[in-house]
C-alpha positions as CSV (number, residue, x, y, z in Angstrom):
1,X,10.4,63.2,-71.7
2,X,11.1,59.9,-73.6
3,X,9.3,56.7,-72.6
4,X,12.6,55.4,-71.4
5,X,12.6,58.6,-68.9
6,X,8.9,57.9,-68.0
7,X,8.9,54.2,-67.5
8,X,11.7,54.6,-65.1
9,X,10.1,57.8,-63.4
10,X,7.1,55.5,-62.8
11,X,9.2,52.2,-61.4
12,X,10.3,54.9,-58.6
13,X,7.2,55.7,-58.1
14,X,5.6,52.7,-57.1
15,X,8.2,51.3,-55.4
16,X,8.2,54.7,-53.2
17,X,4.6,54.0,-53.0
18,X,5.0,50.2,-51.5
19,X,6.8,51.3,-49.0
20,X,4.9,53.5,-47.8
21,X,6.3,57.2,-48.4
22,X,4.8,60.2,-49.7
23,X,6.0,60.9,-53.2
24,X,5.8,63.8,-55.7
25,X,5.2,63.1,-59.4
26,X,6.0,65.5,-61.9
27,X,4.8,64.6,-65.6
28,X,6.5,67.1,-68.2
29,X,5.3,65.2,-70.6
30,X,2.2,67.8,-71.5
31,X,3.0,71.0,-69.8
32,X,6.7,71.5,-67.9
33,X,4.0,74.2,-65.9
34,X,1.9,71.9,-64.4
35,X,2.9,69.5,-61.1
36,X,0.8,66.8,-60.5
37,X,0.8,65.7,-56.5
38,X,-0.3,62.5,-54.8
39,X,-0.4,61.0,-51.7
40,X,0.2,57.6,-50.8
41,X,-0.8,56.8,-47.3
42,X,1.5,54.6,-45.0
43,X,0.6,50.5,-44.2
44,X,-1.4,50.5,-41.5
45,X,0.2,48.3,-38.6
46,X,-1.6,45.0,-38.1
47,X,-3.0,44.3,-34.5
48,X,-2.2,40.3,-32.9
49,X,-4.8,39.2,-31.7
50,X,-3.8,36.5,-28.9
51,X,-5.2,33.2,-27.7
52,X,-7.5,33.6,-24.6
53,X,-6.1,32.3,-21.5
54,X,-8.8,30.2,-18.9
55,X,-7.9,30.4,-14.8
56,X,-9.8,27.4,-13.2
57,X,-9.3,26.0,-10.0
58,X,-7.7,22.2,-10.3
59,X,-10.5,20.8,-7.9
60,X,-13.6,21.6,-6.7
61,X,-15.1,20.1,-3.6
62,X,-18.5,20.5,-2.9
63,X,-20.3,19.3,0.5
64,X,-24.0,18.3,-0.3
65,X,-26.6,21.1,0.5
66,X,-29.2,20.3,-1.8
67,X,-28.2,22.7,-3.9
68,X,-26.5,22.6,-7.3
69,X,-22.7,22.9,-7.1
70,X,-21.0,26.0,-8.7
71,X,-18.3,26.2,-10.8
72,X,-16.5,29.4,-11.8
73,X,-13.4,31.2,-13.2
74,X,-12.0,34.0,-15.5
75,X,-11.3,34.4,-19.5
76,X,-8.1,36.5,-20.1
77,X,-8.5,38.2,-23.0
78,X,-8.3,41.5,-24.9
79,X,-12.2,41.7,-25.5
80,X,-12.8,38.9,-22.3
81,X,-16.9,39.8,-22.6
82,X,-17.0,38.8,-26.3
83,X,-15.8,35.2,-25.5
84,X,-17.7,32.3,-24.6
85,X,-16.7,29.4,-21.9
86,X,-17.4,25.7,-23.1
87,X,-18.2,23.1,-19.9
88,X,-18.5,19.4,-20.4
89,X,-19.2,17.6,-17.5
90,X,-18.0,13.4,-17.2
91,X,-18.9,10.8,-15.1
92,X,-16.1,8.5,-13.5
93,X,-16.5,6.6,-16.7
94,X,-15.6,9.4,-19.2
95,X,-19.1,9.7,-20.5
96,X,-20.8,13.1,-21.0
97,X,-23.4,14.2,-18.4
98,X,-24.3,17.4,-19.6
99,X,-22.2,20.4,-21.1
100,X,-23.0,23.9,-21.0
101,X,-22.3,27.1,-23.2
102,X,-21.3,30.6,-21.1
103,X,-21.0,34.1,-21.1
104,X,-18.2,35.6,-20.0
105,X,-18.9,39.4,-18.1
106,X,-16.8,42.2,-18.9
107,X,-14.0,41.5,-16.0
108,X,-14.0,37.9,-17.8
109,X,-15.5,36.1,-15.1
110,X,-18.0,33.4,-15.7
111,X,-20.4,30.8,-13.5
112,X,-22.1,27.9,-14.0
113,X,-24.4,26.4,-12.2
114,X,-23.8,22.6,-13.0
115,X,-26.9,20.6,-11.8
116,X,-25.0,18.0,-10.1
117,X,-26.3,17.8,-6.3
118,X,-26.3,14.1,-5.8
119,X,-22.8,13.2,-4.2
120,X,-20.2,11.8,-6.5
121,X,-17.0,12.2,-8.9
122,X,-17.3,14.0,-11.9
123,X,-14.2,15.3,-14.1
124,X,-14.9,18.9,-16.3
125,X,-13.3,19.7,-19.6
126,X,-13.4,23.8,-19.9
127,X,-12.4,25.7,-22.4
128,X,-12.8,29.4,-23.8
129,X,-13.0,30.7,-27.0
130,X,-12.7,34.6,-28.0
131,X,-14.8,37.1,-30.6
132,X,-12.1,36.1,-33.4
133,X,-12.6,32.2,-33.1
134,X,-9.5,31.4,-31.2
135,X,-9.6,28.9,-28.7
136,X,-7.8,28.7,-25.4
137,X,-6.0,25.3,-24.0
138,X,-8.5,22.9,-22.6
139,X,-8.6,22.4,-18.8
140,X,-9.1,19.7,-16.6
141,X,-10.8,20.0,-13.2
142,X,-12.7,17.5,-10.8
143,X,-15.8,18.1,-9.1
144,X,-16.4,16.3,-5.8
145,X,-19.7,16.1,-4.0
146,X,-19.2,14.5,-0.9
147,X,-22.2,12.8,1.3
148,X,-23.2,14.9,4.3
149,X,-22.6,14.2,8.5
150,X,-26.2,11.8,9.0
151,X,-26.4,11.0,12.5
152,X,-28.3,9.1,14.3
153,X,-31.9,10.5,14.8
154,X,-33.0,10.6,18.6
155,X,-36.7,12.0,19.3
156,X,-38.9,13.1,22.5
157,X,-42.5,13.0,23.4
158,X,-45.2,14.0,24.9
159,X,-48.5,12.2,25.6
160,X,-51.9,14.4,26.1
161,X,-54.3,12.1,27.6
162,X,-57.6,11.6,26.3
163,X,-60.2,14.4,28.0
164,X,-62.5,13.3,30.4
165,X,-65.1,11.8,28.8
166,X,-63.3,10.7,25.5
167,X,-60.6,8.3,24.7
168,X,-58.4,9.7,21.9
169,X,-55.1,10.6,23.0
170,X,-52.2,12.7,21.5
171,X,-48.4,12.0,21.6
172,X,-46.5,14.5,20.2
173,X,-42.8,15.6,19.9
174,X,-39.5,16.4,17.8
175,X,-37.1,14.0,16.0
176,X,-34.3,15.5,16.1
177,X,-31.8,14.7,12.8
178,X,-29.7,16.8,10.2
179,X,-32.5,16.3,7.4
180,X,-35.7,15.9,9.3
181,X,-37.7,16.2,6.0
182,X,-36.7,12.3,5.8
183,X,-37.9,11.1,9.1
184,X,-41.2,8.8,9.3
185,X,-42.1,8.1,13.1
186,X,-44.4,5.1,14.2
187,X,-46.3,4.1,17.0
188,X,-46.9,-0.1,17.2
189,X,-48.6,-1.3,20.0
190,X,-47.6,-4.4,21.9
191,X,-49.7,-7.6,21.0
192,X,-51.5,-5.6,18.5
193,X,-50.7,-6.1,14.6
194,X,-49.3,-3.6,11.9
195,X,-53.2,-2.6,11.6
196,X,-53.6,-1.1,14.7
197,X,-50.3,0.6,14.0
198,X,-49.7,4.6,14.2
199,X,-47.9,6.9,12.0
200,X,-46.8,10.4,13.0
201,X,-47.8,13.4,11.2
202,X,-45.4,16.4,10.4
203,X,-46.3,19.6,10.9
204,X,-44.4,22.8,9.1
205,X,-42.1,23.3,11.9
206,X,-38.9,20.7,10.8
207,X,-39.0,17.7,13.4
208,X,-42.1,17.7,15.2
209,X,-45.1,15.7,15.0
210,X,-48.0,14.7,16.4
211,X,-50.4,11.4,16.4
212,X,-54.1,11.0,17.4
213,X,-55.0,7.5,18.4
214,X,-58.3,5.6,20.4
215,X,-56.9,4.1,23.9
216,X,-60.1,2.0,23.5
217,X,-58.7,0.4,20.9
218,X,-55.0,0.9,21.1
219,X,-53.0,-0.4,23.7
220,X,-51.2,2.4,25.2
221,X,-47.5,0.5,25.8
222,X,-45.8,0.1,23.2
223,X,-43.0,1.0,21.0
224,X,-42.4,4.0,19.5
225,X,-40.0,4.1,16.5
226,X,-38.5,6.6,14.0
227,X,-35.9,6.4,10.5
228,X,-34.4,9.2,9.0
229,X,-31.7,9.4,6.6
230,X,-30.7,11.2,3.3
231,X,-28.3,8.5,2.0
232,X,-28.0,6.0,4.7
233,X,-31.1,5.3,7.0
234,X,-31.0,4.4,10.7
235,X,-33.0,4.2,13.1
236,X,-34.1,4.7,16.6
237,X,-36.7,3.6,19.5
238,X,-38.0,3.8,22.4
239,X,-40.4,1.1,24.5
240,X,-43.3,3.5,25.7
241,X,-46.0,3.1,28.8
242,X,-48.4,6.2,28.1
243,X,-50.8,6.7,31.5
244,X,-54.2,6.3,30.9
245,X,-56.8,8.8,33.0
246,X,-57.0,9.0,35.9
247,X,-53.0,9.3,35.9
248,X,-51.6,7.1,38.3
249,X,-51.5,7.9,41.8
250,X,-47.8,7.5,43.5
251,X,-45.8,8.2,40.7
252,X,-43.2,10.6,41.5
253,X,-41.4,10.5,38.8
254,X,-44.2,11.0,36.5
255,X,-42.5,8.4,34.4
256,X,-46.2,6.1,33.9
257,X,-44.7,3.5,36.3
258,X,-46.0,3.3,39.7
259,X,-43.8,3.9,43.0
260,X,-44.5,0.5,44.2
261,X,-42.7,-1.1,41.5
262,X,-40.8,1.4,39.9
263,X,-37.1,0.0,40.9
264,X,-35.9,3.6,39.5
265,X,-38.6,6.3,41.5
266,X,-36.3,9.3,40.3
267,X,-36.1,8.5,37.0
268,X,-35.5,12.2,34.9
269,X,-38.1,13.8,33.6
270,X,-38.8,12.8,30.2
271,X,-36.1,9.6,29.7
272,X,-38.0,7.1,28.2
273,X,-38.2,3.9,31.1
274,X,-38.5,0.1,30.6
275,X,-41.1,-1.8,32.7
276,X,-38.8,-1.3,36.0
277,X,-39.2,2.0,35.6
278,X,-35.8,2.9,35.0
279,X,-34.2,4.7,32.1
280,X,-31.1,3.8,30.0
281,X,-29.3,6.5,32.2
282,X,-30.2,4.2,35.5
283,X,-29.9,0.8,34.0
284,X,-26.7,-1.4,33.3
285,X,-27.5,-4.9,31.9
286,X,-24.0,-5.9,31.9
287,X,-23.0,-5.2,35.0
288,X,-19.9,-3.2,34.0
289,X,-20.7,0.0,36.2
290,X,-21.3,1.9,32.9
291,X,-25.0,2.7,32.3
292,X,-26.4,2.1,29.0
293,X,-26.9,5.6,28.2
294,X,-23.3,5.5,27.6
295,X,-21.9,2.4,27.3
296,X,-21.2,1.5,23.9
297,X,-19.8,-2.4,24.4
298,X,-23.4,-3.5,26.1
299,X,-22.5,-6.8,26.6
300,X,-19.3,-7.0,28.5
301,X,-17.8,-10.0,29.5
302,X,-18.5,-10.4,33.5
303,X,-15.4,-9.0,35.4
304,X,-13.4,-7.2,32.9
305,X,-12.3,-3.9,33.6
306,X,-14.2,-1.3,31.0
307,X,-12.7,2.2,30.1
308,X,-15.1,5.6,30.2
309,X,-17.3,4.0,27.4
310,X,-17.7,0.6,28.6
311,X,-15.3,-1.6,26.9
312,X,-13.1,-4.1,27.4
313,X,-9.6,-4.9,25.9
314,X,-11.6,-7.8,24.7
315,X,-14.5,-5.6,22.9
316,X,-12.0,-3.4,21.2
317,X,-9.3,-2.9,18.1
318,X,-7.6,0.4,18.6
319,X,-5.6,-0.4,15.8
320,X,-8.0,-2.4,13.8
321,X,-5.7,-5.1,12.8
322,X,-8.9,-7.5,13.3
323,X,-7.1,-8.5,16.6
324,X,-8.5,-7.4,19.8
325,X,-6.5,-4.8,22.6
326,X,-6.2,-7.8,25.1
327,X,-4.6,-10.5,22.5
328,X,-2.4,-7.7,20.2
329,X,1.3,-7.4,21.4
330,X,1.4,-4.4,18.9
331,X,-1.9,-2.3,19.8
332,X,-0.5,0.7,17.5
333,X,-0.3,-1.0,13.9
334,X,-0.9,1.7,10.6
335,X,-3.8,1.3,8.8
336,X,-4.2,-1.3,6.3
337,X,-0.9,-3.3,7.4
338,X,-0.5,-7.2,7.4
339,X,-0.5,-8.6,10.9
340,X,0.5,-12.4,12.4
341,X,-0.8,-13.5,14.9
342,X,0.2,-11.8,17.8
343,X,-1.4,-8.1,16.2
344,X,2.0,-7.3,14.6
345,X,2.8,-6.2,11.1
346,X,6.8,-6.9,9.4
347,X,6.8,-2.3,10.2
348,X,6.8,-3.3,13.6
349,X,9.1,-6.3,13.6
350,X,12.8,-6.7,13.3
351,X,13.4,-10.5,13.0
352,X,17.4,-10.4,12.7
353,X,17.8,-7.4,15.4
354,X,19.4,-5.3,13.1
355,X,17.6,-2.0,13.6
356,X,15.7,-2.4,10.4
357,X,12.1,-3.4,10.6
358,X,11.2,-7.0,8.5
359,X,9.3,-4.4,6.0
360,X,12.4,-2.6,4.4
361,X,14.4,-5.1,5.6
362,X,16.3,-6.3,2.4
363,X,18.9,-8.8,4.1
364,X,16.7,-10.6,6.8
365,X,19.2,-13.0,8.1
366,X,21.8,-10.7,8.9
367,X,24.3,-11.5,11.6
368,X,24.0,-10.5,15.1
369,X,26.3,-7.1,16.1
370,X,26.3,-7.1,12.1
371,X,26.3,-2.9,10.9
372,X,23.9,-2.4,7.9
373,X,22.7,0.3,5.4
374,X,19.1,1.5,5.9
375,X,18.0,-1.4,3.7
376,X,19.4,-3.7,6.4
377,X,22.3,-4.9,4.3
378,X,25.7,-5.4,5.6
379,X,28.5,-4.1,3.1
380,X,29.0,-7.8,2.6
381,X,25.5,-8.6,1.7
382,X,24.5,-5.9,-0.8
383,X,27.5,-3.6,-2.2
384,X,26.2,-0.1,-3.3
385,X,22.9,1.2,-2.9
386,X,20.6,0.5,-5.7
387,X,17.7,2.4,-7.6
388,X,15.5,0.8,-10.0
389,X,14.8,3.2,-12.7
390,X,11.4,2.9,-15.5
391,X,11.4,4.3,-18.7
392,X,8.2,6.6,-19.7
393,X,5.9,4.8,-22.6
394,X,7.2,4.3,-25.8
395,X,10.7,5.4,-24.5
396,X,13.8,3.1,-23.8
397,X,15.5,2.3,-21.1
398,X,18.5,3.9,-22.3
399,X,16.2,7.0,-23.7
400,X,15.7,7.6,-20.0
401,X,19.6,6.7,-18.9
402,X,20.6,9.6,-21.7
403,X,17.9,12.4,-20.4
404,X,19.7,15.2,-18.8
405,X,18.0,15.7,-15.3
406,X,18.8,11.8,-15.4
407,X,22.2,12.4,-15.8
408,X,22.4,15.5,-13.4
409,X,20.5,12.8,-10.6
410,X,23.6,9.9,-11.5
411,X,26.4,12.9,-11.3
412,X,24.8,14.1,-7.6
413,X,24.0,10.5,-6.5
414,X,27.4,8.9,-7.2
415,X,27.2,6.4,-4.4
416,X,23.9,4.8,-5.5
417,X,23.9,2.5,-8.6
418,X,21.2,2.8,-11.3
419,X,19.8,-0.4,-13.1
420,X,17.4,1.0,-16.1
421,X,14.4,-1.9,-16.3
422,X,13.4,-2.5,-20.0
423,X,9.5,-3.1,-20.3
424,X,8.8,-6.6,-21.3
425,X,5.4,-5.8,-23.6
426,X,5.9,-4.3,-27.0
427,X,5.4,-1.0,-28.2
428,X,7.9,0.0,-25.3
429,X,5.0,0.3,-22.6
430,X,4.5,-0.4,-19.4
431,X,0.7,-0.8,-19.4
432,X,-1.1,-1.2,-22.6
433,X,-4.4,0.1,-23.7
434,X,-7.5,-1.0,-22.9
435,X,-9.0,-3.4,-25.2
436,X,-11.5,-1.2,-26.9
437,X,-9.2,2.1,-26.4
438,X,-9.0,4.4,-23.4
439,X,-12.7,5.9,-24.0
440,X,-13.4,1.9,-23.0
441,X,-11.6,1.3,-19.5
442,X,-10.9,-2.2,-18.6
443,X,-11.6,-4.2,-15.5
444,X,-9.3,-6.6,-15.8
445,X,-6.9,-6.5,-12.4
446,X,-4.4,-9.0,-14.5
447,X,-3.7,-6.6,-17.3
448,X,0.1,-5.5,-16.1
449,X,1.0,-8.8,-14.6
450,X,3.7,-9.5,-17.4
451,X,5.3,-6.1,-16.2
452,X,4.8,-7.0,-12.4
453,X,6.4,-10.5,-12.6
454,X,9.1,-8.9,-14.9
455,X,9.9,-6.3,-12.0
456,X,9.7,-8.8,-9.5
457,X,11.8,-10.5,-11.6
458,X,14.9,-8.0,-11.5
459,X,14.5,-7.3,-7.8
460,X,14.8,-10.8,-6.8
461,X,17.9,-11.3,-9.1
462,X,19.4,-7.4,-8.6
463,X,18.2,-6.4,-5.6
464,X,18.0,-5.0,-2.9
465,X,17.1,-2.0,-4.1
466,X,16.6,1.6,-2.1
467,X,14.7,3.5,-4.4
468,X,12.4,2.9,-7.2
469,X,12.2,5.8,-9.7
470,X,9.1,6.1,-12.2
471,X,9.2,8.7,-15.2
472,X,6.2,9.5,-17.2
473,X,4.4,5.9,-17.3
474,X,6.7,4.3,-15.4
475,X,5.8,6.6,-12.3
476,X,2.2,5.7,-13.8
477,X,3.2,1.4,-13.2
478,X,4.9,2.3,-9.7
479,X,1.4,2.2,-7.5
480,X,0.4,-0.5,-9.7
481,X,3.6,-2.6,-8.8
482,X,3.2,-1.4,-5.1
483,X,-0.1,-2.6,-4.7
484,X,0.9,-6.2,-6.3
485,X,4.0,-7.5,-4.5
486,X,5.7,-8.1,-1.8
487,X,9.2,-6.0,-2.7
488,X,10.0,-3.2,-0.5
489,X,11.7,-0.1,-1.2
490,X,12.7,3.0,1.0
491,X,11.7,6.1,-1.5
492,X,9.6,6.1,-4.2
493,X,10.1,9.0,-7.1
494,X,7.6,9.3,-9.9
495,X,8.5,12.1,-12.2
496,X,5.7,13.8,-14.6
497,X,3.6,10.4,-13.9
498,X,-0.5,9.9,-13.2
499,X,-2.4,7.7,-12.2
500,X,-3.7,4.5,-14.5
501,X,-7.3,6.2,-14.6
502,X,-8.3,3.9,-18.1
503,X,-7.5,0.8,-16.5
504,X,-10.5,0.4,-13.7
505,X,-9.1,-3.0,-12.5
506,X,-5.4,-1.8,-11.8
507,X,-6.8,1.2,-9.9
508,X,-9.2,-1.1,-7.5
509,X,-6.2,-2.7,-6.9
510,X,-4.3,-0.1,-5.8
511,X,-7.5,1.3,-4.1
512,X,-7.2,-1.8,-2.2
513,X,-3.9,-0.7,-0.4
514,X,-3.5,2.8,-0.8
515,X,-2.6,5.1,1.0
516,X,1.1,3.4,0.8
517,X,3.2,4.5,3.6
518,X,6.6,4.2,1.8
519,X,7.5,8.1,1.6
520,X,7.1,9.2,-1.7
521,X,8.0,12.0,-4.0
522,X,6.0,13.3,-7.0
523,X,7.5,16.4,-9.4
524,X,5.6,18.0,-12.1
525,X,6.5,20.7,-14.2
526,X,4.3,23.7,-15.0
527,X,5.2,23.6,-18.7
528,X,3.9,20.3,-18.6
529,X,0.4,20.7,-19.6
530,X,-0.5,17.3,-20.3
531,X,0.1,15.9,-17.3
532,X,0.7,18.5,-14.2
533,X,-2.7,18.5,-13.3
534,X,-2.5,14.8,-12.5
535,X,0.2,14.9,-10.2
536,X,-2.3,15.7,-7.2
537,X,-4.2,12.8,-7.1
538,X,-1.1,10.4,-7.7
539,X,0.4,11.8,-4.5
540,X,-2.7,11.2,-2.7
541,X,-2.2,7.7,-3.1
542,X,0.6,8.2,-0.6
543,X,0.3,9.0,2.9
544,X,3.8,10.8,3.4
545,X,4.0,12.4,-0.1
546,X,6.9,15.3,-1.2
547,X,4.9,17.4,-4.1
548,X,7.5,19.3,-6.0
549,X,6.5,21.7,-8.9
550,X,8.9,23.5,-10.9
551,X,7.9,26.7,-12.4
552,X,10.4,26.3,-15.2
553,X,9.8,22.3,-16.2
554,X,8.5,20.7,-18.7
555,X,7.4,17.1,-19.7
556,X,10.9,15.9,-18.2
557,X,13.2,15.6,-14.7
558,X,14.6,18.4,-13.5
559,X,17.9,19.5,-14.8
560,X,20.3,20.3,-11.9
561,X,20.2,24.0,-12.3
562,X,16.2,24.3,-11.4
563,X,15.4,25.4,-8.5
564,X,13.9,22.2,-7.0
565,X,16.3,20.1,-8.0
566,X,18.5,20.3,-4.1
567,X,14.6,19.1,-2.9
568,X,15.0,16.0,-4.3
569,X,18.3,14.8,-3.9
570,X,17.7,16.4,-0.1
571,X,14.1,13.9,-0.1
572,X,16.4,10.7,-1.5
573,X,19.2,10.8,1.4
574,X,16.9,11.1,4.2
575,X,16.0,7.7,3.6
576,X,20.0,7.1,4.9
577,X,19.6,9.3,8.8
């Protein structure tokens, strides 16, 4: 065989061989006889190796026990026990609390025990990463640890008079409270100083104790008082007339006041008496027919009819408006509303009688007999119905005009107008960053003024306007506008928005006033991993709040073929009925 033969023998070979297929060589070159076989084995296929996925509830809400609250949840993976879980916990402020580093068992469930028992807000970052390195997509939850039910701590007793002979008596009892372990209870005699006074000792059992004191040297009326409390103390006593041996003879009632001046000679056994000899279940100072046991407005005007508990129209705000029942002509005003003088807020007023309360009211001086639009607005008055529209951060007004579930809303919404606001700050923002970054929330309550007096701004001069629509940061500004100004609007729509959480100031303002009762919608999109998360506590700033989550969605509105899109426009004309 030449070499031209031989070098082109061995080209075949080794591209056979690259691809994988079994060849045979035959090399005449020494002996046509001999054959000369090899094998050449076949590419293995290379296994993916995928990304672990995390499952973690949203929000965790844990009552205080005393005991540490627990966080857990499940790696996804194709070797789950091989990954690890990563746990930072952060204080309202963003800073680091502690962080933990965990296991993951063979069904790729993990736990964690987090330390935190005190009650508070707390925000966890989780993440998991598998045997080969890879990391999954970090999570966001919130940890809540809310205060426990304290009550009120109410006690009994019992006195065990001295022996004959000897003159140390015992008064013993229970306090009775949800965490007795933080009860103190103190005897003080009358006329005798904090000397001669006597604390309670507890004994294994929760809630009772016992004291030991000289009735030669202590008087034996007195006060006995008791505090309790977890997180908030309060307090409670009793006035106290322990009989001295031999017990007092005529005393039927066995209540340490004799029958010849005890006004109350029935008094039930054990009801602590004042020096009538009557108990707060036989004794009503005000006059008002309710004892005091139960009557919870003690000091009733003379002659005023009382209800079961012993109040007044004058003693009580069912609505608290800060205006009592007997002066408020509108006893049944929402929470938090603005009210004149007479108890009544502009939800509850129609000044021009046109069926429209002052609140949403956009034309106040309509004409009597005059038919208007549910902002109140006679054809005359306002034309079309009008929704305000802001742009997301960084985007433009007409970036947000040109988005397609925009344009599918404008198509299905033909009888409302659109007016698309333009930010007035640079950078095409609504609300800028904090001085020193977002790790450095500010306080400042004034930072989005220049946006609020520019809204304000194309109300008064466009307006009246419906509907105010929020996308991205601009649903972010809408509770920030709300809760600093007086404009009114009929729906509110915040698409793939959150709340201001950097900016401290702008959310105690909105604390201030939230819930807001305007009805509200808020759509996120389960693609939308950034911010979908967020979307529950932004609705909870609203007391009648449409959640709508796409399963298809992304960072943008909804195109008119998802599946929630007929919610929405349902959710906007409602707002007409």
């Amino acid at each position: 065989m030449d070499s031209k033969t031989l070098g082109m023998s061995l080209l075949v070979v080794f591209l056979m061989a690259s691809s994988g297929a079994v060849v045979l060589v035959v090399d005449n070159k020494m002996n046509d006889d001999v054959e000369v076989v090899e094998e050449v084995k076949e590419e293995e296929v290379e296994q993916v190796d995928y990304p672990p996925k995390l499952l973690v509830d949203s929000e965790f809400t844990h009552s205080w026990d005393g005991n540490n609250a627990i966080v857990d949840g499940f790696v996804y993976d194709e070797n789950p026990q091989a990954s690890s879980v990563d746990v930072v916990v952060l204080d309202d402020n963003f800073v680091t609390v502690a962080s933990y580093d965990l296991s993951v068992n063979t069904d790729g469930y993990w736990l964690v025990e987090t330390q935190l028992s005190e009650p508070g807000y707390w925000i966890l970052d989780i993440s998991a990463t598998d045997g080969e390195g890879q990391s999954s997509e970090s999570k966001k939850s919130s940890l809540e640890i809310t205060k426990p039910l304290e009550s009120e701590p109410v006690f009994n007793f019992k006195w065990d008079q001295p022996a004959e002979g000897e003159t140390n008596g015992t008064l013993s009892g229970y306090v009775i409270h949800e965490f007795p372990q933080t009860c103190e209870i103190e005897y003080r005699p009358k006329d005798q100083g904090s000397a001669y006074h006597v604390d309670g000792v507890f004994t294994g059992e929760l809630g009772m104790y016992n004291m030991t004191f000289d009735t030669s040297v202590h008087n034996t009326e007195g006060i006995l008082i008791t505090e309790c409390g977890m997180f908030q103390s309060s307090q409670y006593a009793a006035y106290v007339i322990l009989p001295m041996p031999p017990e007092p003879v005529g005393d039927g009632d066995n209540d340490a006041v004799l029958d010849d001046v005890d006004e109350c000679p029935t008094t039930p056994e054990g009801e602590p008496v004042y020096s009538t000899g009557c108990s707060d279940s036989e004794t009503d100072d005000d006059g008002d027919n309710v004892m005091n046991d139960r009557d919870q407005c003690p000091s009733t005007p003379l002659g005023e009819s009382v209800d079961f508990y012993g109040c007044s129209d004058s003693q009580k705000d069912d609505d608290l408006d800060g205006l009592t029942n007997n002066l408020d002509a509108c006893p049944n005003t929402p929470v938090g509303e603005v009210v004149d003088s007479s108890g009544c807020s502009d939800s509850q007023k129609d000044d021009d009688g046109d069926g429209v309360t002052n609140d949403i009211d956009a034309c106040p001086d309509t004409p009597p007999n005059t038919e208007v639009n549910a902002v109140g607005c006679s054809q005359e008055q306002s034309g079309p119905l009008k929704i305000l529209a802001l742009h997301g951060g960084g985007q433009t007004a007409n970036g947000l005009r040109s988005m397609q579930g925009i344009q599918d809303l404008m198509n299905s919404l033909s009888e409302f107008e659109f007016v698309f606001a333009s930010t007035p700050e640079s950078n095409n923002v609504w609300i800028r960053d904090p001085p020193g970054g977002k790790g450095e929330p500010t306080t400042d309550r004034d930072w989005a003024d220049a946006s609020i007096d520019y809204l304000d701004q194309i109300v008064e001069e466009q307006g009246p306007f419906y509907a105010i629509l929020g996308y991205s940061q601009g649903a972010a500004m809408i509770p920030v506008y709300l809760a600093n100004t007086d404009k009114t609007f009929n729906r509110v729509m915040m698409y793939n928005g959150y709340l201001p959480t950097t900016h401290e100031g702008l959310i105690d303002t909105i604390d201030d006033i939230a819930p807001f009762s305007i009805p509200a919608m808020v759509f996120s999109g389960e693609n939308d991993d950034g911010f979908k998360d967020m979307a529950p506590a932004l609705a909870a700033k609203f007391s009648q709040c449409l959640e709508v989550h796409s399963q298809t969605a992304g960072h943008n509105p909804p195109y008119q073929s998802d599946s929630t899109y007929n919610q929405i426009l349902n959710f906007i004309r409602d707002g007409l009925d």
